[in-house]
C-alpha positions in Angstrom: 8.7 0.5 -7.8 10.5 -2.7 -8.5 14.2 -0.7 -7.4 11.7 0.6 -3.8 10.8 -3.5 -3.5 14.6 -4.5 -3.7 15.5 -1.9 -1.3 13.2 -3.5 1.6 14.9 -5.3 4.5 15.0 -9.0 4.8 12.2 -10.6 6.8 10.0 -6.8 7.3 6.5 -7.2 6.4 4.9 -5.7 3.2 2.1 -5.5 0.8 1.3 -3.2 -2.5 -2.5 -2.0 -3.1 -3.2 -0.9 -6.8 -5.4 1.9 -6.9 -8.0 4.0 -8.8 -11.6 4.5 -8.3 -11.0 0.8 -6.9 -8.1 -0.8 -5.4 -6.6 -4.4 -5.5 -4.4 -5.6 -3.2 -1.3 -8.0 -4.0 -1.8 -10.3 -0.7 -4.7 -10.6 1.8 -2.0 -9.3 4.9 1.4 -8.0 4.5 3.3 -10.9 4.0 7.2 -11.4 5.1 10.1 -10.1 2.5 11.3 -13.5 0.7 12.6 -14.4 -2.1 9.4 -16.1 -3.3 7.1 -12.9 -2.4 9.6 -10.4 -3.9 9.2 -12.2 -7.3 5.2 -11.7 -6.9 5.3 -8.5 -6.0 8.2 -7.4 -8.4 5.1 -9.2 -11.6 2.6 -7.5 -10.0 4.0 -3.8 -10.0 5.2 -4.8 -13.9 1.9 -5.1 -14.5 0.1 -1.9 -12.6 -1.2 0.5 -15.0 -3.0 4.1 -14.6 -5.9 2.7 -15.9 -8.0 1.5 -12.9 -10.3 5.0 -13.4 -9.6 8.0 -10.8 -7.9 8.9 -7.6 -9.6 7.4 -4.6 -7.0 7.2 -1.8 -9.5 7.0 0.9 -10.7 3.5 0.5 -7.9 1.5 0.3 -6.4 3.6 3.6 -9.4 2.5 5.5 -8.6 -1.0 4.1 -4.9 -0.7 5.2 -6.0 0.7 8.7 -7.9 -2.2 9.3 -5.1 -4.6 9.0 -3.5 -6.2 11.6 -0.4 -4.5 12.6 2.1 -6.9 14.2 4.7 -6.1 16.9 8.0 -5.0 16.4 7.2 -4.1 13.0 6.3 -0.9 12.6 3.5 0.1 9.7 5.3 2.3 7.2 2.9 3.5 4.2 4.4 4.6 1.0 1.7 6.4 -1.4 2.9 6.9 -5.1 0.3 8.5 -7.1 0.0 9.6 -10.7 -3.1 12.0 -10.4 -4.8 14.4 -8.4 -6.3 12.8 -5.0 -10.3 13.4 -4.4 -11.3 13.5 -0.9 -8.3 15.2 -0.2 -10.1 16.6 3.5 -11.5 13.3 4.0 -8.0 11.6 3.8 -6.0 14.3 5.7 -8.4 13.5 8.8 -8.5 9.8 8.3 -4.6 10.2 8.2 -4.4 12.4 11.5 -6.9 10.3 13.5 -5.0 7.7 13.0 -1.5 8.8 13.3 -0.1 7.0 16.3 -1.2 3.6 14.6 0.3 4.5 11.3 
């Protein structure tokens, strides 16, 4: 993850949500690709563990759907799992009614 967080382009917009049968995001919004943020983010995905219970994908989409997108930045969503997804239907059709915002 750290390597995926180095590879980001200066000044593009990004966040990281910890998941499991609840999720935590890093920041409140994406936040701009700094220095300052990297080293934030780069502590916080040292710190993720599988431990925070099962699989829920579908909540923190919804949360990221809900978040402002902002022009000429286009939202890119990376999901890295290390289990078995529940409500796999449920996030397949949140996914495809959402596509073109995505």
């Amino acid at each position: 993850m750290v390597l995926i967080l180095k590879s980001l382009l200066p000044g593009c917009l990004f966040n990281i949500i910890g998941f499991g049968s609840t999720f935590k995001p890093l920041f409140p919004t994406s936040q701009s690709y700094e220095e300052e943020n990297l080293v934030q983010a780069s502590e916080y995905v040292r710190r993720l563990r599988g431990d925070m219970g099962g699989t829920n994908v579908l909540n923190p989409l919804i949360w990221i759907l809900r978040q402002p997108s902002f022009r000429g930045n286009p939202r890119l969503l990376f999901l890295i799992t290390d289990g078995a997804v529940r409500n796999t239907g449920a996030v397949i059709e949140l996914i495809r009614s959402q596509a073109r915002s995505i």
